[in-house]
C-alpha positions as CSV (number, residue, x, y, z in Angstrom):
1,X,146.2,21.2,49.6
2,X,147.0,19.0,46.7
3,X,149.9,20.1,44.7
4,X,151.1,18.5,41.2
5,X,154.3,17.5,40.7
6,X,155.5,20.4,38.9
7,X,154.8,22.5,41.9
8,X,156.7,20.1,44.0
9,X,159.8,20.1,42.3
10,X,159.7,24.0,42.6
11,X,159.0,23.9,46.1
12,X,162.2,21.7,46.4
13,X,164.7,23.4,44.1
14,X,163.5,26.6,45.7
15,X,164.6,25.8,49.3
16,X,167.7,23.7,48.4
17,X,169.1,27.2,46.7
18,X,168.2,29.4,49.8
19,X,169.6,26.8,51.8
20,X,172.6,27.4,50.1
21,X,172.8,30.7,50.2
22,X,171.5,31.7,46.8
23,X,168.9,34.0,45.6
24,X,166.4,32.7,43.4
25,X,163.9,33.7,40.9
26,X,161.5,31.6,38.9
27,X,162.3,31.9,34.6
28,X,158.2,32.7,33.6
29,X,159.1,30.9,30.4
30,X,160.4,28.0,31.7
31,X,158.7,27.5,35.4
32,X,160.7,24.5,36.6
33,X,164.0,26.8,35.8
34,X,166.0,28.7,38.2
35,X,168.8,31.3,38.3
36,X,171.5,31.7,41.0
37,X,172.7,35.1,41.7
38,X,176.4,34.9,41.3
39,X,178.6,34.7,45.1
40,X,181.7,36.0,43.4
41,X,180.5,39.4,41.3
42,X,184.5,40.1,40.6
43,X,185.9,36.8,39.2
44,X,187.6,37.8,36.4
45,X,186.0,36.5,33.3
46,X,189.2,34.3,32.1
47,X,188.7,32.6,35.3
48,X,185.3,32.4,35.3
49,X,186.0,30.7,31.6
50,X,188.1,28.2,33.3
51,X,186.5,27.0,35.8
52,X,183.0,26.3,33.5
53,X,185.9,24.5,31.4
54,X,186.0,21.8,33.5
55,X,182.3,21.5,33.6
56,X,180.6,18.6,31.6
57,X,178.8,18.6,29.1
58,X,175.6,18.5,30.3
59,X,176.4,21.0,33.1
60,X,176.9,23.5,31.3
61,X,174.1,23.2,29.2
62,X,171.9,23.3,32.3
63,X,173.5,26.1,33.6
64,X,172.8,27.7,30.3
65,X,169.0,27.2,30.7
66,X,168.8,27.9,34.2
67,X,171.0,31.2,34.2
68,X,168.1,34.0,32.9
69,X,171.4,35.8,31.3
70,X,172.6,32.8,29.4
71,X,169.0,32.3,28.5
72,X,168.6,35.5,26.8
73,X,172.0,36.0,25.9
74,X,171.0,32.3,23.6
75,X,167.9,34.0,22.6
76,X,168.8,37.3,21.1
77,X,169.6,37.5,17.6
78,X,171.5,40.2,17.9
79,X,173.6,39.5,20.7
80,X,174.5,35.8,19.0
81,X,178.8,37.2,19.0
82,X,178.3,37.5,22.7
83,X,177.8,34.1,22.7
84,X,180.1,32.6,20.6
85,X,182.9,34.2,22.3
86,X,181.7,32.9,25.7
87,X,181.1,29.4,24.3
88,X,184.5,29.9,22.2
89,X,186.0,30.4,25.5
90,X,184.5,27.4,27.1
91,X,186.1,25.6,24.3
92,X,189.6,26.8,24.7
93,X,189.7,26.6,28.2
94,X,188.4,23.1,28.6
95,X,190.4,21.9,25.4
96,X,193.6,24.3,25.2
97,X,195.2,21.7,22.2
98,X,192.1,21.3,19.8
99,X,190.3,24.5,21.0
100,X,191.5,26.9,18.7
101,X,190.9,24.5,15.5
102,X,187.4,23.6,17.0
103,X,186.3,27.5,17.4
104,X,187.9,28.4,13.7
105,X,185.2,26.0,12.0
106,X,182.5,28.6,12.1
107,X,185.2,31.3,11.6
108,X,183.9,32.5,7.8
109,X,180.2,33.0,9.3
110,X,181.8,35.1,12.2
111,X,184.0,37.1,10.1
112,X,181.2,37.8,8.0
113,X,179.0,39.0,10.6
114,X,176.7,35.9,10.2
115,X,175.5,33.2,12.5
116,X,177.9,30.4,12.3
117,X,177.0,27.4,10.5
118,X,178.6,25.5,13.5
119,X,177.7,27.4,16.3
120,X,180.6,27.2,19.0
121,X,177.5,26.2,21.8
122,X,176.9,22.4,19.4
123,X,180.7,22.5,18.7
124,X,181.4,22.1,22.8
125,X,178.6,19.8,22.8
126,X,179.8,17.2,20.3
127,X,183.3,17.0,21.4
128,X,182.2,16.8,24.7
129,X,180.7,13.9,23.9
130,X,182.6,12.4,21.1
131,X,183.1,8.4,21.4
132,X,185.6,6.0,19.6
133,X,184.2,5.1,16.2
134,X,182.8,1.5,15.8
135,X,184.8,-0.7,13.8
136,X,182.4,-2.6,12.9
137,X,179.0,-0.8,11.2
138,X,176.0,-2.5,10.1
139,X,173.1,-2.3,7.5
140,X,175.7,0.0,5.0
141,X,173.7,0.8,1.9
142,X,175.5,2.7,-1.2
143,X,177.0,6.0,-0.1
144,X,174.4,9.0,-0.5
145,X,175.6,12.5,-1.3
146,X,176.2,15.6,1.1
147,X,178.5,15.1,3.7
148,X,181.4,16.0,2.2
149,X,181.1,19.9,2.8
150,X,179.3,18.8,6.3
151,X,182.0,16.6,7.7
152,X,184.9,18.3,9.9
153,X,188.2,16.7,10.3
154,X,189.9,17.5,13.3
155,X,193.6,16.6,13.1
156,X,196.4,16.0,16.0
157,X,200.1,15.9,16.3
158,X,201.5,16.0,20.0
159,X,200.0,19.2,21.6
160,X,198.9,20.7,18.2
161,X,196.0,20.3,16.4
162,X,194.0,22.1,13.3
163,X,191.4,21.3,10.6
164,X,192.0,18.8,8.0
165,X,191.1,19.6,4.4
166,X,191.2,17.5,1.3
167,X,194.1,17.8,-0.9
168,X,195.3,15.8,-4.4
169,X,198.3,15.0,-5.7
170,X,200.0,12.6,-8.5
171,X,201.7,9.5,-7.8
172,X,203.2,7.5,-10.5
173,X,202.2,4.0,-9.2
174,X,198.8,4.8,-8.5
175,X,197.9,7.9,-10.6
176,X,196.0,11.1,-8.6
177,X,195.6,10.0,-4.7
178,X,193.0,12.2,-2.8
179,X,193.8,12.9,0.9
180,X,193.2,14.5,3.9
181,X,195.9,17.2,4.7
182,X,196.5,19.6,7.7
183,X,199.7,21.6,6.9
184,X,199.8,24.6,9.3
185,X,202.2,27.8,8.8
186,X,204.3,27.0,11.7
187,X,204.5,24.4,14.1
188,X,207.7,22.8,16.2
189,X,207.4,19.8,17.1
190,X,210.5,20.4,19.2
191,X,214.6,18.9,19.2
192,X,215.3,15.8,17.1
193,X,217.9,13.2,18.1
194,X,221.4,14.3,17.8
195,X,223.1,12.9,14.6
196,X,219.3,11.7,13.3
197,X,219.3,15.0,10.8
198,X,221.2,13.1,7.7
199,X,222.6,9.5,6.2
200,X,220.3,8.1,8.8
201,X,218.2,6.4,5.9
202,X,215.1,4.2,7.2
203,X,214.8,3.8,11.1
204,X,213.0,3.1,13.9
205,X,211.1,6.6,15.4
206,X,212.4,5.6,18.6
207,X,216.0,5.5,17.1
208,X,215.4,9.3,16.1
209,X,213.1,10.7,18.6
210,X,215.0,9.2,21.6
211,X,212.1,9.4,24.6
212,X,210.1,12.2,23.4
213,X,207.6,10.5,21.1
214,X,204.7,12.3,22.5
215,X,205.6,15.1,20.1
216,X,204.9,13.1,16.9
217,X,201.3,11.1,18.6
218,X,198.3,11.3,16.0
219,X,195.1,11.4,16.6
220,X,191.5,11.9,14.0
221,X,188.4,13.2,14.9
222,X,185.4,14.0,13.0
223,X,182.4,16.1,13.5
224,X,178.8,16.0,11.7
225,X,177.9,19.4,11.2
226,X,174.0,18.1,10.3
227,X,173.6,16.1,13.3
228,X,177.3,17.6,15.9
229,X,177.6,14.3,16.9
230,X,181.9,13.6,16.9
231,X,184.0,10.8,16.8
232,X,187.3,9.4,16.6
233,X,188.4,8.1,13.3
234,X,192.3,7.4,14.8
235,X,192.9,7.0,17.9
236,X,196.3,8.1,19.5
237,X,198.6,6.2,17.5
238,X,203.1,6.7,17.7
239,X,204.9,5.8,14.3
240,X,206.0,2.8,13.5
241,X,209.4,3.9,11.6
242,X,210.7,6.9,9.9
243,X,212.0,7.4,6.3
244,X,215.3,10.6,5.8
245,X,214.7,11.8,2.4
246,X,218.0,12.1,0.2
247,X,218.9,13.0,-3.4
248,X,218.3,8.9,-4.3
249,X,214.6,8.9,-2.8
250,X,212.8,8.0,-6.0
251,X,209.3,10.2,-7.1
252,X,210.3,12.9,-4.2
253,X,207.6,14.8,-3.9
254,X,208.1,18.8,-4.5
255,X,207.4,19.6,-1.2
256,X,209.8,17.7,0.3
257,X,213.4,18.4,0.5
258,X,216.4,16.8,0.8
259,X,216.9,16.1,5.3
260,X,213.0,15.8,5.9
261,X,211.9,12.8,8.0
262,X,208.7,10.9,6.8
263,X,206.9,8.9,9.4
264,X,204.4,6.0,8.8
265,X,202.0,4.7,11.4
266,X,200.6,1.2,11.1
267,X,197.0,1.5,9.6
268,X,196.0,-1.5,10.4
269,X,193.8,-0.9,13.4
270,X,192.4,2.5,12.0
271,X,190.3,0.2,9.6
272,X,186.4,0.2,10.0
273,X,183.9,-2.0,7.7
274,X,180.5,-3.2,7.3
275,X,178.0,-5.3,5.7
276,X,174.6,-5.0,3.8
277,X,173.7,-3.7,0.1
278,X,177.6,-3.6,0.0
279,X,180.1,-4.8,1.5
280,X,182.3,-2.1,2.3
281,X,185.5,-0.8,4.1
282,X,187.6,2.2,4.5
283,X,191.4,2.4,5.7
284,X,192.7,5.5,7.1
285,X,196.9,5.3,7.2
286,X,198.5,8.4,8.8
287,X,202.2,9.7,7.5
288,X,203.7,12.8,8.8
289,X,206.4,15.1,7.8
290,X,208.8,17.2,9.3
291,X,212.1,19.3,8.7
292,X,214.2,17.6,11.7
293,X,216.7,20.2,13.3
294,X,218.7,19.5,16.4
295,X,216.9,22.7,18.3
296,X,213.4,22.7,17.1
297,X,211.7,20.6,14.2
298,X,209.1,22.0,12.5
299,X,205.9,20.3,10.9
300,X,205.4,19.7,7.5
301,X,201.7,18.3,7.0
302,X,200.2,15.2,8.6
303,X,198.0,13.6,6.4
304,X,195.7,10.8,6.4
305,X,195.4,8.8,3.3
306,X,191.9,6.2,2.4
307,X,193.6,3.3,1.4
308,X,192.1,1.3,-1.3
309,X,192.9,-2.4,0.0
310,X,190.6,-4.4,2.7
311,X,191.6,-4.0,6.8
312,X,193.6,-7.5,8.0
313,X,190.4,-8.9,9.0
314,X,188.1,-8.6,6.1
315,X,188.7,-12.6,5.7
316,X,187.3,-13.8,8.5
317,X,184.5,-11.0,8.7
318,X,183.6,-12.2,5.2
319,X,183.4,-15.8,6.8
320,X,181.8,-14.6,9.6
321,X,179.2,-13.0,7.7
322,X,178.6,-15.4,4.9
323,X,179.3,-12.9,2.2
324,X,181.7,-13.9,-0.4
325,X,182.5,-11.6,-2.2
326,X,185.1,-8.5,-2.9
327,X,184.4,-5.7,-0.7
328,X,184.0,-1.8,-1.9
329,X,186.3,0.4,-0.6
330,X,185.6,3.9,0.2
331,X,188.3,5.7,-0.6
332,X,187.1,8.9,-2.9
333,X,186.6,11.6,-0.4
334,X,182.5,11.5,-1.5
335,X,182.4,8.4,-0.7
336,X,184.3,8.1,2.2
337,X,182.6,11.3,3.7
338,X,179.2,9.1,3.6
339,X,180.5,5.9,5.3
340,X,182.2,7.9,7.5
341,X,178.6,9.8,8.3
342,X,177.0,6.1,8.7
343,X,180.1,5.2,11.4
344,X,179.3,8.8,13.5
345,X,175.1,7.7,13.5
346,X,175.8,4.1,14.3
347,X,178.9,4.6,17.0
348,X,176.2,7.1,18.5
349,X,173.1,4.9,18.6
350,X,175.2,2.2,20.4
């Protein structure tokens, strides 16, 4: 009897599952689907979450599709919060740091009763399978409009992490500076350096932080919300030095008091560029701020400023690529948001 393909692969999948042990039964909507019936009926479901934490990716979007509950459950309008709490714990479990700031994207939809504009099922997806941005992009053409309310920053300090928003403020050499900002309520970054909390002046971080400089590492990452692809804008990066703000620091800001440690990170290899209608780059330079205490330190904002000045390299790139002139730098959050969205399609088609 002849049998097509289809059939074939049925006939396979369906014996290797009751070789295993497993009951199966064929998904009419989708023939070449199966579902398992479940060998452990009283796994807690925080455990269950845990274990399909460690899942891939793509394994657990298959076991979506072939489990008939999942399927419906995916399928039924009104059972969509069902579903982004499974998915929300997926998240958590698999990423206990950036988990909660990765779930609270779509949080004003779900308050709201309302399908989230970033559903927690494409959140897991694109940080599953974010990559490190490409330096250098290709083809760039003058900034469009629309991803700067479609872009989600996802910001990183030691074992914290929450969204990044933009934020403004006035500086006297350079007039209004737009940034990216996360500033949580209340985070410790844990004991500073005995003797490090005044007349300490400008030092090394390891001169402050002694051996635990995992508490102040940085990282970026970035999600499309158009396309939920995700990369990583800065990779994870240790500061360079550390300023202890006094009565003499000139243009103080408000928000910073007189004890706080300010620390700068070497921008230099967080710069990406390209070539084509424009030549363009953008420059991302991290500085973080704290209120240092011998017991517990606790965060002040880590923000992430566009710099307006070309990467160490745009010399011999411009060499390399025959095109002498100034480049444009994206550095007005508009702007920026669209390169950035060119870096996350390019970095992805690689």
């Amino acid at each position: 009897m002849y049998c097509t393909p289809k059939a074939v692969q049925e006939q396979i999948l369906k014996r290797k599952l009751a070789a295993s042990g497993c009951a199966v039964t064929l998904n009419k909507d989708r023939p070449v689907a199966a579902t398992r019936r479940p060998l452990f009926l009283d796994v807690p479901d925080d455990v269950l979450l845990h274990l399909l934490g460690h899942c891939d990716a793509s394994s657990l979007l298959a076991l979506e599709t072939a489990s008939r509950a999942l399927l419906d459950l995916l399928r039924s309008p009104v059972r969509h919060k069902q579903q982004e709490s499974l998915w929300c714990g997926c998240i958590c479990a698999r990423w206990p740091r950036e988990g909660p700031a990765l779930c609270s994207i779509g949080d004003t939809e779900r308050r709201l009763g309302l399908r989230p504009r970033a559903p927690a099922r494409q959140i897991y997806k694109a940080f599953c399978t974010k990559k490190d941005a490409e330096e250098d992009i290709e083809n760039v053409v003058a900034p469009g409009e629309g991803a700067l309310e479609e872009l989600a920053f996802i910001a990183v300090v030691g074992d914290f992490a929450g969204v990044a928003s933009w934020d403004e403020e006035s500086d006297p050499v350079v007039g209004n500076r737009e940034f990216l900002r996360w500033q949580p309520p209340s985070v410790r970054l844990g004991p500073f350096a005995e003797g490090a909390t005044h007349g300490q002046g400008q030092a090394t971080v390891a001169e402050l932080m002694g051996d635990s400089l995992e508490c102040v590492r940085q990282e970026l990452h970035v999600i499309d919300l158009r396309s939920f692809l995700c990369v990583t804008l800065v990779s994870p990066t240790v500061p360079e030095a550390v300023l202890i703000t006094d009565v003499n620091w000139p243009n103080t800001p408000s928000y910073l008091q007189d004890g706080d440690a300010v620390f700068f990170t070497n921008s230099s290899c967080h710069s990406m560029s390209g070539f084509g209608e424009c030549g363009a780059c953008c420059l991302l330079s991290p500085t973080l701020a704290l209120q240092p205490t011998p017991d517990n330190s606790q965060l002040l904002f880590l923000d992430f400023f566009p710099e307006a000045r070309p990467p160490p390299r745009w010399q011999e790139l411009l060499l390399n690529q025959d095109l002498m002139r100034y480049p444009h730098f994206f550095y007005k959050p508009e702007e920026l948001c669209e390169f950035v969205a060119e870096i996350i399609r390019q970095t992805h088609s690689r």
